[in-house]
ZAPA-37250 format. One record per residue (C-alpha): residue in one letter; x, y, z. Coordinates in steps of 0.25 Angstrom, whole numbers, padded with zeros to 4 digits, always signed. Layout:
BEGIN
AXYZ
...
//
This chain:
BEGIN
X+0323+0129+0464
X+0334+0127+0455
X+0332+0110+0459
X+0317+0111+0454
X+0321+0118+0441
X+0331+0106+0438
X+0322+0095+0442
X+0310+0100+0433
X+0321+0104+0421
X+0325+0087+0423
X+0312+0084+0422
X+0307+0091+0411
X+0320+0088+0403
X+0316+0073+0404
X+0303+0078+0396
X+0311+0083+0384
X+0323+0072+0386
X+0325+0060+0395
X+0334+0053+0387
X+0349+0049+0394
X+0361+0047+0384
X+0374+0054+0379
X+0365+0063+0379
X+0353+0055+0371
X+0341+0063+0368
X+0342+0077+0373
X+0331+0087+0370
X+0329+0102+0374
X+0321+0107+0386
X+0314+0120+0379
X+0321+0118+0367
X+0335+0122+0373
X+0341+0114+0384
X+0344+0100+0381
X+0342+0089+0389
X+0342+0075+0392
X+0340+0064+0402
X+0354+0067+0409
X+0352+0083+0409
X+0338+0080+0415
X+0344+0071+0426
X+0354+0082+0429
X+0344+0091+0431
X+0333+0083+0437
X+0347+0079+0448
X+0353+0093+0449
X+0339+0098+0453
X+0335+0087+0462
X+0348+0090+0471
X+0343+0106+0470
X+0329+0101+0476
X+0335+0093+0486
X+0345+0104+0491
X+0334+0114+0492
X+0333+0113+0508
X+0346+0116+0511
X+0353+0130+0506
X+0366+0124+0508
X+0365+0114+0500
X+0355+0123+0490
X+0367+0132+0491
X+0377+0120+0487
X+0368+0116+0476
X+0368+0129+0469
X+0382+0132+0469
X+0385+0118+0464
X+0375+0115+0453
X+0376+0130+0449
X+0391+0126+0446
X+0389+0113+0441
X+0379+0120+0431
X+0389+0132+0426
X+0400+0119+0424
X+0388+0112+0415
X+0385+0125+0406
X+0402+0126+0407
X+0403+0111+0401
X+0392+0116+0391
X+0396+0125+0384
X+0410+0118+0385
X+0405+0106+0377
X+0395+0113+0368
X+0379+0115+0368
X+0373+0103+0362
X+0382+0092+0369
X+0380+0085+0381
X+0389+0085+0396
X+0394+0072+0399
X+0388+0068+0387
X+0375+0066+0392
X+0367+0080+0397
X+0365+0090+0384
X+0368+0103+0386
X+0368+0115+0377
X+0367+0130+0377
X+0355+0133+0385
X+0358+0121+0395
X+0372+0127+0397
X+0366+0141+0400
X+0356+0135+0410
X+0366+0128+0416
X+0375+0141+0418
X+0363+0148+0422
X+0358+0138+0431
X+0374+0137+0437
X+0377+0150+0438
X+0364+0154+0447
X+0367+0141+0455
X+0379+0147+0461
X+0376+0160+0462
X+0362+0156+0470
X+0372+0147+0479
X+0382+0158+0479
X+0372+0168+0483
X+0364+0159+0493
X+0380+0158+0501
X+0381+0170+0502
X+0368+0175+0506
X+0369+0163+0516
X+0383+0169+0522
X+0379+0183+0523
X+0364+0181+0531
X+0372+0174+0540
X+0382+0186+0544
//
């Protein structure tokens, strides 16, 4: 579910911005999230490999837990370097972006969390 979310926010992100640069044009998806052609790509990449998981709970499992991580260090990096500027100098962020992120982090790895141990305790 979480893969189909990503894939359709990279494609429409590619309707409000598609330009690639440091960080070249960025706009706002519904007026608050900024985006760009590299923050699209990210999303349109991170939710591809959700999709392709999707059959198996082990690596479903793997992938919650570890792009839920990766997504709490991107809201970490963000409000480190500031709203308005860009990681790696290339994919915008700013405050709403970094509270997705940590939302969409934090319910990554409590989802993987809780499908392990769902998984060891049916088996006892």
């Amino acid at each position: 579910m979480v893969g189909a979310v990503l894939v359709a926010a990279g494609i429409v992100g590619f309707f409000y911005s598609s330009a690639f640069g440091t960080p070249g044009n960025t706009e706002l998806v519904l007026g608050l999230l900024g985006v760009n052609g590299w923050h699209n790509v990210v999303h349109l990449a991170t939710g591809a490999l959700g999709l392709a998981v999707m059959g198996s709970v082990a690596y479903a499992r793997t992938y919650a837990v570890v792009l839920g991580a990766v997504y709490v260090a991107l809201a970490i990096w963000g409000v480190i370097i500031g709203s308005g500027q860009s990681i790696l100098g290339i994919v915008p962020i700013n405050g709403p972006d970094d509270l997705l992120h940590l939302l969409l982090g934090i319910l990554g790895v409590a989802a993987g969390v809780a499908s392990a141990r769902k998984a060891s305790t049916s088996s006892v």
